[in-house]
LOBAVO-415451 format. One record per residue (C-alpha): residue in one letter; z negated, x negated, y. Coordinates in nm, 3 decimals. Example, Ala and Ser with C-alpha at 12.3 -4.5 7.8 and 13.67 -1.06 7.14 Angstrom:
! residues 2
> a, -0.780, -1.230, -0.450
> s, -0.714, -1.367, -0.106
***
This chain:
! residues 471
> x, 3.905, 1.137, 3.706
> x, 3.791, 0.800, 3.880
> x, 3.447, 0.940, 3.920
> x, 3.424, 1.014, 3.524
> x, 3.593, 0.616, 3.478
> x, 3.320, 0.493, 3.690
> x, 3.049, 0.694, 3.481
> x, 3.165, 0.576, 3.183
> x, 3.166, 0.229, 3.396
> x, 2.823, 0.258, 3.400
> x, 2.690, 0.407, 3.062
> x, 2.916, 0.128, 2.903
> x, 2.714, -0.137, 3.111
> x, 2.380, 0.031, 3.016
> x, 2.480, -0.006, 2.701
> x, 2.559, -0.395, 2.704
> x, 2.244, -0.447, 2.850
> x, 1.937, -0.606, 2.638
> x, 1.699, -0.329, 2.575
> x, 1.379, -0.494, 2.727
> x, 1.599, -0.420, 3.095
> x, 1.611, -0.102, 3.006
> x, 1.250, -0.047, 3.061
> x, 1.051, 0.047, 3.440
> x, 0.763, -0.092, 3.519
> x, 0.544, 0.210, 3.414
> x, 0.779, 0.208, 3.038
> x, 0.606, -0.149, 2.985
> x, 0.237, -0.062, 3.109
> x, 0.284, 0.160, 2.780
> x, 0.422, -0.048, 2.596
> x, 0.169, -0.309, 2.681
> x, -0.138, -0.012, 2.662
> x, -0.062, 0.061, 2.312
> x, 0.004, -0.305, 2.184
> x, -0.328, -0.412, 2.351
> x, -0.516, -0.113, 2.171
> x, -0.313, -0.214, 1.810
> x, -0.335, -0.587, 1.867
> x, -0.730, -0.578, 1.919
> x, -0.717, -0.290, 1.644
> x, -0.564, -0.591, 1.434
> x, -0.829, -0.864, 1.541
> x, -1.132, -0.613, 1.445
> x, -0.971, -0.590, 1.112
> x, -0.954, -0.883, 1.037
> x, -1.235, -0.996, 1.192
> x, -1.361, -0.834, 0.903
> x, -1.265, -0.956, 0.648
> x, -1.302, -1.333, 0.740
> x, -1.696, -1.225, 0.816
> x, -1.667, -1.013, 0.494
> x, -1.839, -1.247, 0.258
> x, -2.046, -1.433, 0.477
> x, -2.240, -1.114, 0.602
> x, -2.265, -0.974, 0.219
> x, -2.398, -1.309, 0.149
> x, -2.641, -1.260, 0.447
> x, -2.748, -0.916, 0.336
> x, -2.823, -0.955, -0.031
> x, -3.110, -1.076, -0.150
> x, -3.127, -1.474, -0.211
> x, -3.006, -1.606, -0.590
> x, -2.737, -1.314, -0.587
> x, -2.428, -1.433, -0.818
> x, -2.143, -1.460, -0.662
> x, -1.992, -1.208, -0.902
> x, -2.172, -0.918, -0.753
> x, -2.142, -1.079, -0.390
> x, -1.718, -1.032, -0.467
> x, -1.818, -0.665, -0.613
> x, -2.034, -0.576, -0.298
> x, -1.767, -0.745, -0.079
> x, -1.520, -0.526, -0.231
> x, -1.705, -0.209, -0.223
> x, -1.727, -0.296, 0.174
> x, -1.370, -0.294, 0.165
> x, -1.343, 0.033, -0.005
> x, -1.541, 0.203, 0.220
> x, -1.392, 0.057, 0.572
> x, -1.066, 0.157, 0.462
> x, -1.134, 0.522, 0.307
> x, -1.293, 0.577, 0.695
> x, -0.940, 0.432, 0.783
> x, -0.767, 0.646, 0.625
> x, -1.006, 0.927, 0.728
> x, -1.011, 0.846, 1.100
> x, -0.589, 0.838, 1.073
> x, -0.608, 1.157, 0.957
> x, -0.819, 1.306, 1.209
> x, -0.712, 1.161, 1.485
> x, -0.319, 1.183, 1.439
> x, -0.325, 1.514, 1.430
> x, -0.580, 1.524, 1.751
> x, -0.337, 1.337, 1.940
> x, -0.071, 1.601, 1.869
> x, -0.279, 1.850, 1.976
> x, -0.484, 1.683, 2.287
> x, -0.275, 1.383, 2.389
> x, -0.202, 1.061, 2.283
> x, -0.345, 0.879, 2.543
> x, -0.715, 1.020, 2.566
> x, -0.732, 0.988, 2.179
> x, -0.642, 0.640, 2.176
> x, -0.887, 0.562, 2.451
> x, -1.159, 0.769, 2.212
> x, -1.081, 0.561, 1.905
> x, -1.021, 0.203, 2.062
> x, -1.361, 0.256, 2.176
> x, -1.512, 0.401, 1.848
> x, -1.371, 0.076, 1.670
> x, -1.549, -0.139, 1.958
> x, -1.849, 0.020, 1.944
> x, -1.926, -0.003, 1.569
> x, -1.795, -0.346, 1.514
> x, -2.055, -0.448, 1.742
> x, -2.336, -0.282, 1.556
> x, -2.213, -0.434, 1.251
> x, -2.380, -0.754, 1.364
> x, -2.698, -0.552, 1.325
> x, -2.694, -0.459, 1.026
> x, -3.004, -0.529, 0.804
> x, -2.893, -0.434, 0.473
> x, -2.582, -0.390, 0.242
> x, -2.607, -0.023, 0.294
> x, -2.608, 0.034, 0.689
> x, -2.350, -0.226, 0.735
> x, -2.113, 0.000, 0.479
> x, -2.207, 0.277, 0.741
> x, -2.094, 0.078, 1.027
> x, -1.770, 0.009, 0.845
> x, -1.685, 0.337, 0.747
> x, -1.758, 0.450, 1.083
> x, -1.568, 0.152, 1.274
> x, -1.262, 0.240, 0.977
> x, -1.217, 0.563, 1.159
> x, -1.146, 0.443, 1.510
> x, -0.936, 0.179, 1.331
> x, -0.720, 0.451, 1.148
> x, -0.673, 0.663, 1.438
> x, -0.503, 0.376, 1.644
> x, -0.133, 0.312, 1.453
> x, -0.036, 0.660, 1.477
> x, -0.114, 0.716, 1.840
> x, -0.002, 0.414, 1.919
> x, 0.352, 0.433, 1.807
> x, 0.408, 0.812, 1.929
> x, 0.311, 0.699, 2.274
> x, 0.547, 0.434, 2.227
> x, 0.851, 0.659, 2.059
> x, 0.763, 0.954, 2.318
> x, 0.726, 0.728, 2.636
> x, 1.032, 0.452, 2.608
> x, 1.374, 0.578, 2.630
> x, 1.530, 0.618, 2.279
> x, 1.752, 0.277, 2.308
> x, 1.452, 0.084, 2.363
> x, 1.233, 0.284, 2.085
> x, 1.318, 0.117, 1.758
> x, 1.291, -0.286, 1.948
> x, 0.979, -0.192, 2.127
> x, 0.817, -0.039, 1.808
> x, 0.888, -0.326, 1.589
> x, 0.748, -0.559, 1.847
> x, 0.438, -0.353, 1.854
> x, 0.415, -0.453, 1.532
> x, 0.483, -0.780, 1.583
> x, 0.203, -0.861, 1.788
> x, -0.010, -0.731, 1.600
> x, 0.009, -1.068, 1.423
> x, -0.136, -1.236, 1.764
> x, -0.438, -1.077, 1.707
> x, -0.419, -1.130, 1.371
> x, -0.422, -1.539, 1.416
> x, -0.608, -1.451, 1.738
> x, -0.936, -1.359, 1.467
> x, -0.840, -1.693, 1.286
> x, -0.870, -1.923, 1.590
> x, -1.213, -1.741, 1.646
> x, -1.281, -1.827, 1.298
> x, -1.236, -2.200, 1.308
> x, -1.424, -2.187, 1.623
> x, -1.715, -2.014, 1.495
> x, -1.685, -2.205, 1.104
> x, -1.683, -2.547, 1.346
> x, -2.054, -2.443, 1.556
> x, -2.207, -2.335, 1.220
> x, -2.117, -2.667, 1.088
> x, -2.271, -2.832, 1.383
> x, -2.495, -2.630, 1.663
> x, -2.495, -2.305, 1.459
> x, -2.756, -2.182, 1.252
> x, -2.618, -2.146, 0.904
> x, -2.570, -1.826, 0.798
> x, -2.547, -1.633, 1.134
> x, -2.167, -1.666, 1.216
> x, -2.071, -1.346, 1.065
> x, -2.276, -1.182, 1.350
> x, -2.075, -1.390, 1.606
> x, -1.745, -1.251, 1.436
> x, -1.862, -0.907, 1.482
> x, -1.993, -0.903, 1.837
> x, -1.666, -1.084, 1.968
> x, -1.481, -0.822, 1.825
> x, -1.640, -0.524, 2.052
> x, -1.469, -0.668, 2.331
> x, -1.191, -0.433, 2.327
> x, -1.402, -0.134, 2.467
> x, -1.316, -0.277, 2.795
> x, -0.967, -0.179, 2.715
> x, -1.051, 0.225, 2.718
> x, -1.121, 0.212, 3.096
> x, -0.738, 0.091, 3.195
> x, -0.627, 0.384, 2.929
> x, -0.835, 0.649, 3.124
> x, -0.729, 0.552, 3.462
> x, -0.380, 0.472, 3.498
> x, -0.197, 0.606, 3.137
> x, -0.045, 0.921, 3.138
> x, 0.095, 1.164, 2.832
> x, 0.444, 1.123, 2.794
> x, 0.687, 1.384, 2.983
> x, 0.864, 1.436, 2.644
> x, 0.528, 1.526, 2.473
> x, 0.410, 1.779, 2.788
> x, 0.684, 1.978, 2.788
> x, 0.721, 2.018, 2.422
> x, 0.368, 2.106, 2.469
> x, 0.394, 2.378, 2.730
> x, 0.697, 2.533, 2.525
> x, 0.480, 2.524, 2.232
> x, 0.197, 2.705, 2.444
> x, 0.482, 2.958, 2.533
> x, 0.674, 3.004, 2.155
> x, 0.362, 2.962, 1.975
> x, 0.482, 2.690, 1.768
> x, 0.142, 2.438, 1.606
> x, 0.088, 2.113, 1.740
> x, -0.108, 1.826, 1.506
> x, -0.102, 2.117, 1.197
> x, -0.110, 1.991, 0.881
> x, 0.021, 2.345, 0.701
> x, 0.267, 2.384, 0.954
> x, 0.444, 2.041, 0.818
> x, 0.381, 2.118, 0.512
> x, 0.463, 2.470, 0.526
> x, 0.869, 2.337, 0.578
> x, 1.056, 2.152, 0.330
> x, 1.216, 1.895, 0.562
> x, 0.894, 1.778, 0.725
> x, 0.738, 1.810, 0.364
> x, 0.993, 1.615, 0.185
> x, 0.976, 1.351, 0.487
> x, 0.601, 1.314, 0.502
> x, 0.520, 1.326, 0.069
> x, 0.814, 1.042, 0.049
> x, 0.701, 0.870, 0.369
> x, 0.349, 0.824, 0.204
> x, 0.462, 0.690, -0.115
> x, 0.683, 0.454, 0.087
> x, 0.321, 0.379, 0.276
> x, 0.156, 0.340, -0.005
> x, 0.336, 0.074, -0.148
> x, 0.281, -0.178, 0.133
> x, -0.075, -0.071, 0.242
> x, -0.198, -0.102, -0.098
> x, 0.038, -0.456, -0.145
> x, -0.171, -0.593, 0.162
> x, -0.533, -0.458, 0.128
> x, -0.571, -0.440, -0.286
> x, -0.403, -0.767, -0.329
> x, -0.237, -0.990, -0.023
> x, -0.582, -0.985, 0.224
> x, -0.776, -1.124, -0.048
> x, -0.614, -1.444, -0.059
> x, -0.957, -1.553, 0.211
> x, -1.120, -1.539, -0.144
> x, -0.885, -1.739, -0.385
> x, -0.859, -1.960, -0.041
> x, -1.280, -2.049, -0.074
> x, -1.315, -2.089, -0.405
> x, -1.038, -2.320, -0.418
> x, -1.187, -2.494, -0.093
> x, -1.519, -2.428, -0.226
> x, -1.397, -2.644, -0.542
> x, -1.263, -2.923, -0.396
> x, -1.544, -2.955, -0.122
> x, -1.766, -2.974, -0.433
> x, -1.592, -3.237, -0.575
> x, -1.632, -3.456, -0.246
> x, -1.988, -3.412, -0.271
> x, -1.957, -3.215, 0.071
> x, -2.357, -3.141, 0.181
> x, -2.439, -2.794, 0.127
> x, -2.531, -2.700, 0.434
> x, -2.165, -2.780, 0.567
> x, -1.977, -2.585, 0.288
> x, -1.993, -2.219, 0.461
> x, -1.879, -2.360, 0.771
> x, -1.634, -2.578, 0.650
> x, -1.552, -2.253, 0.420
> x, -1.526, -2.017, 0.690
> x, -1.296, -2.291, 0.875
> x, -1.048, -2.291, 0.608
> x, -1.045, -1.915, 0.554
> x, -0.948, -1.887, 0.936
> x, -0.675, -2.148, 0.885
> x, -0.535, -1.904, 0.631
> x, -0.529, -1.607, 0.827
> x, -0.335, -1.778, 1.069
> x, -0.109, -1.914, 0.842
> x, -0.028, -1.595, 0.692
> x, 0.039, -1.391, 1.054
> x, 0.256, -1.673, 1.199
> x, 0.476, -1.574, 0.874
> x, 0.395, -1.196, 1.001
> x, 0.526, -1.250, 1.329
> x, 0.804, -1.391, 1.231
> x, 0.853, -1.170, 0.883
> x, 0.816, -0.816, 1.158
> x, 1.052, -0.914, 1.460
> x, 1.281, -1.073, 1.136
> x, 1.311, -0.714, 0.977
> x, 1.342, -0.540, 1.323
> x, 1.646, -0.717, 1.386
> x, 1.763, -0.674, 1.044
> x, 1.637, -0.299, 1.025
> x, 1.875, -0.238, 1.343
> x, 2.172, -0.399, 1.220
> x, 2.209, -0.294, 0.861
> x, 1.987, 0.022, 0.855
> x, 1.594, 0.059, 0.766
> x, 1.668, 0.167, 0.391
> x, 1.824, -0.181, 0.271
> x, 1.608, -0.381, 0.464
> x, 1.280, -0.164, 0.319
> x, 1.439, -0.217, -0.047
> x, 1.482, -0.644, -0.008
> x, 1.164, -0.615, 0.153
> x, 0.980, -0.509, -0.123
> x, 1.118, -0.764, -0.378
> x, 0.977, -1.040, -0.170
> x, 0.703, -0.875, -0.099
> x, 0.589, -0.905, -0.462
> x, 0.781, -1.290, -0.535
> x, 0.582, -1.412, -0.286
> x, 0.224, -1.251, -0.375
> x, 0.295, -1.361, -0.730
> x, 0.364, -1.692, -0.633
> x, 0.039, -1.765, -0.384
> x, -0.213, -1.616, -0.630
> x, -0.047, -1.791, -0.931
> x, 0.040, -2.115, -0.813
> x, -0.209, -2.179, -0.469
> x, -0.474, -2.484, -0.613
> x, -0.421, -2.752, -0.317
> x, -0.505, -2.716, 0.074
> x, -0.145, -2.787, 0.181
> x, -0.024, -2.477, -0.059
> x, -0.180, -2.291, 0.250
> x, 0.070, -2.424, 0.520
> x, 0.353, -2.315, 0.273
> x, 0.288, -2.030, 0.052
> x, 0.033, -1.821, 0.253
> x, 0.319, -1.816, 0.569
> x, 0.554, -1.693, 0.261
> x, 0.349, -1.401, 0.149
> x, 0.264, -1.308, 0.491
> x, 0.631, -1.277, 0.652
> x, 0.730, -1.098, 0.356
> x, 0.440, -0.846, 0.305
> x, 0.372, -0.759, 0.691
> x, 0.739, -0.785, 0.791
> x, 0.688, -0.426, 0.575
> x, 0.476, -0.278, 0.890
> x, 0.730, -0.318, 1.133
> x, 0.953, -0.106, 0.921
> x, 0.663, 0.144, 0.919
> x, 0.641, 0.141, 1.301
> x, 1.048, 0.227, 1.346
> x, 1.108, 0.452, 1.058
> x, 0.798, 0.682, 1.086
> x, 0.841, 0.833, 1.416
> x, 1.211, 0.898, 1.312
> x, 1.088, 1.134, 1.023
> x, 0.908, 1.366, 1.260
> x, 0.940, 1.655, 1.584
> x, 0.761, 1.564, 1.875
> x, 0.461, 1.838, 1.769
> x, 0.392, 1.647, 1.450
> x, 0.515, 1.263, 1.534
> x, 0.095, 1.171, 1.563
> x, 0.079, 1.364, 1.284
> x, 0.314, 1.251, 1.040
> x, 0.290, 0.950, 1.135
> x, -0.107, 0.861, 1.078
> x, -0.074, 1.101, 0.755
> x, 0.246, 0.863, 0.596
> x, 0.026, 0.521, 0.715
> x, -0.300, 0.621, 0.637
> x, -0.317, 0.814, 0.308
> x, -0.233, 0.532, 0.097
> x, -0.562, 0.381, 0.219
> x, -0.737, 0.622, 0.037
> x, -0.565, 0.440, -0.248
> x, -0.564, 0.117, -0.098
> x, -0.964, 0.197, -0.099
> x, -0.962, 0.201, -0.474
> x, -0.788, -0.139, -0.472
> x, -1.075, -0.333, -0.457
> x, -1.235, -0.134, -0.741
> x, -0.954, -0.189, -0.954
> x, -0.914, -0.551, -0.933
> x, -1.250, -0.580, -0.972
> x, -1.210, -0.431, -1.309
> x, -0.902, -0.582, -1.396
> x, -1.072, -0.889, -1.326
> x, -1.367, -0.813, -1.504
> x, -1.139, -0.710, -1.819
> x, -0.920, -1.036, -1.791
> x, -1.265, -1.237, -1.754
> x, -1.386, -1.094, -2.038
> x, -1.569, -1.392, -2.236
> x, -1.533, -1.627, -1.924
> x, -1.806, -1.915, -1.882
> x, -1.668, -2.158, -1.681
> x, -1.592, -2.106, -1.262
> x, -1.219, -2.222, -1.354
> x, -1.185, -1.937, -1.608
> x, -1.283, -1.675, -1.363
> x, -1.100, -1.786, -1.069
> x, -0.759, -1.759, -1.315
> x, -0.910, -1.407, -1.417
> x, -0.887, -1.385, -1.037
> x, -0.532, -1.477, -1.023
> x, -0.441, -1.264, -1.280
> x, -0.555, -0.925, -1.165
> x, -0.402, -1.015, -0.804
> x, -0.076, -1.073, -0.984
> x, -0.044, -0.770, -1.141
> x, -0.207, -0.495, -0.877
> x, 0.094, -0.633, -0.679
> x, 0.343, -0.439, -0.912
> x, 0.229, -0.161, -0.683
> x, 0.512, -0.272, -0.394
> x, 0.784, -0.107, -0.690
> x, 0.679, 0.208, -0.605
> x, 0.856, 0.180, -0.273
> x, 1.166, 0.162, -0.415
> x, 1.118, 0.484, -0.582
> x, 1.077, 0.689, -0.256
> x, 1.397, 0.533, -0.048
> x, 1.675, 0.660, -0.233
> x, 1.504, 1.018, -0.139
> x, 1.438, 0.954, 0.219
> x, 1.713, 1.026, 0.484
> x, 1.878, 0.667, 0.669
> x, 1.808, 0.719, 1.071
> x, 1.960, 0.366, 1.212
> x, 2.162, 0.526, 1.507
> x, 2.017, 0.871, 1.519
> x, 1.853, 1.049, 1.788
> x, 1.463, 1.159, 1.727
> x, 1.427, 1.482, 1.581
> x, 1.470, 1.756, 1.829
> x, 1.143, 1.957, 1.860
> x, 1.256, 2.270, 2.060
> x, 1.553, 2.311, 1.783
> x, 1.329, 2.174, 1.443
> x, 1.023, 2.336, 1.492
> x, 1.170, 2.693, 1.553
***
């Protein structure tokens, strides 16, 4: 009897105790593995879209309006995030089948690689290549990232670690800004005009040098092996795509896990990471009026568009670790549902009311704590849907599908745009045109509310069981 009361001693102290000292040393080597390879999967993203409209510029012929620069820059978009969503696809269910960690090393450096070559890109057409091509390292990343996470940490630990891999995904988010106002300041001074796109593009290779600490010191998790080697022994699929669909639970979970997806991927890449473009031609305007030189204008352009990418991820940071604490308290279904009310408030309110520089500090924060705090919800909940054989799986499949939506966004508010223009002359007339279309794309976060009711609440329960679930 004393020996049980001093076990129960213990488990009640290991309970008490903050999750982070919960963790070994090897625990946070993963933990800081698959944050690195998200973070700088983060910075290449957007990376790209701050270079986005300079390199279009660059590539088109001279005396291009800017109405077909925003068309080409959104069919850039398109493309770079249908290979997203194709890479997440692939690659999740790789990682199920091969490991996570020699997938992620493969697609952190397939990312590196082709953002590189992006910077050498001659014409409209080979730099869509290199997107699409750098979009499916990019996709492969979130899913692999969080099963390492969810298979490697112990299960106490899982849902705080998770959302703070989320989380700092914002660093390299503002991490791309800073290098923005860097770069916008040396083309407005030592730079040649018109070549800081390339700059963007070759800092964000870096992170190939992050695939040699992968290969040589990160292991597959012990939870994933053995499920593997009892798979190799029962038969059951790893990374199969029929197999989860081929049984209602993990069918229900992953259909209503996508639609949940959908909602905020779509939200942030059809709508919320377009604000860079309301943000320069409301700069754009107002440097005009000052009689700015026009030599200075894309630098000084560029500048501004990095200030508001960092405004809006220091709201992520804080929007992610907000709804991880909130998530773990009162349950990820409530917090998803709040979520994505604000989520549309606040992009209403920065592409309707945004016309001054300080609207920047204050809305942009706004719209970013409220649409990415969304992500770290995807993070937690998504490996909670899923068995071990099909966490990579489900996972990239729930994140990543909607992208193939999210690919038409750009499409669509070009053409909502193009309706709402209709008969526009003047620069002010299309810019609220502009503002329009972004206001009502971002009716799409609703449809988030129609998959929760549906999906199951897992605040407090264990990860599915693969050797019982898969059976």
């Amino acid at each position: 009897m004393q020996s049980k009361s001093v076990t129960d001693d213990v488990n009640v102290l290991a309970e008490n105790l903050p999750w982070w000292k919960t963790l070994n040393r090897y625990h946070w080597f993963v933990f800081a593995v698959a944050s690195l390879a998200w973070m700088f999967d983060c910075l290449d993203q957007q990376l790209f879209i701050i270079a986005r409209n300079p390199a279009i510029s660059a590539l088109l012929p001279e005396g291009t309006s800017p109405e077909i620069m925003k068309k080409w820059g959104g069919y850039a978009t398109a493309i770079f995030v249908a290979g997203w969503a194709t890479g997440g696809l692939i690659f999740g269910a790789v990682g199920d089948k091969i490991g996570r960690a020699r997938t992620l090393a493969l697609t952190v450096l397939l990312y590196s690689i082709c953002t590189g070559l992006s910077a050498f890109s001659r014409n409209v057409v080979d730099f869509a290549i290199y997107r699409f091509v750098t979009g499916l390292g990019v996709g492969g990343v979130f899913g692999l990232a969080v099963a390492l996470v969810a298979d490697g940490l112990p299960d106490r630990a899982r849902p705080h670690a998770l959302g703070l891999l989320q989380a700092l995904s914002a660093v390299g988010n503002v991490t791309a800004g800073l290098i923005a106002v860097g770069v916008g300041y040396l083309e407005t001074t030592s730079m040649q005009p018109g070549t800081a796109w390339k700059y963007l593009f070759w800092i964000g290779a870096a992170p190939a040098f992050l695939c040699v600490f992968i290969q040589i010191r990160l292991k597959e998790p012990e939870k994933w092996v053995k499920a593997r080697e009892e798979g190799r022994r029962t038969g059951v699929r790893f990374g199969s795509y029929a197999s989860m669909f081929g049984e209602a639970r993990w069918r229900k979970n992953a259909l209503l896990g996508m639609l949940l997806c959908l909602a905020g991927v779509v939200g942030l890449w059809g709508v919320g990471f377009f604000s860079p473009e309301l943000v320069g031609d409301v700069i754009g305007k107002i440097l005009k009026s000052q009689n700015v030189p026009a030599a200075q204008v894309p630098g000084k352009r560029l500048m501004w568009t990095g200030i508001n990418m960092i405004m809006q991820n220091i709201g992520a940071f804080l929007g992610m670790l907000t709804f991880t604490k909130l998530a773990h308290h009162y349950g990820r279904k409530p917090i998803f549902a709040i979520g994505y009310v604000c989520a549309f408030i606040s992009t209403v309110a920065v592409f309707k009311f945004l016309n001054q520089p300080w609207h920047i500090f204050v809305l942009i924060p706004i719209m970013g704590f409220c649409q990415l705090g969304l992500f770290a919800g995807f993070a937690i909940y998504l490996p909670e849907l899923f068995p071990t054989r099909l966490r990579s799986t489900g996972t990239s499949f729930c994140y990543n599908v909607g992208r193939f939506i999210a690919a038409s966004g750009p499409f669509t508010l070009g053409l909502l745009q193009a309706h709402l223009a209709a008969g526009a002359i003047t620069a002010d007339a299309k810019l609220e045109a502009f503002r329009n279309a972004c206001c009502w794309v971002s009716l799409v976060f609703f449809v988030g509310l129609i998959a929760l009711p549906f999906l199951p609440e897992t605040k407090g329960q264990p990860l599915p069981e693969d050797s019982a679930d898969a059976r």
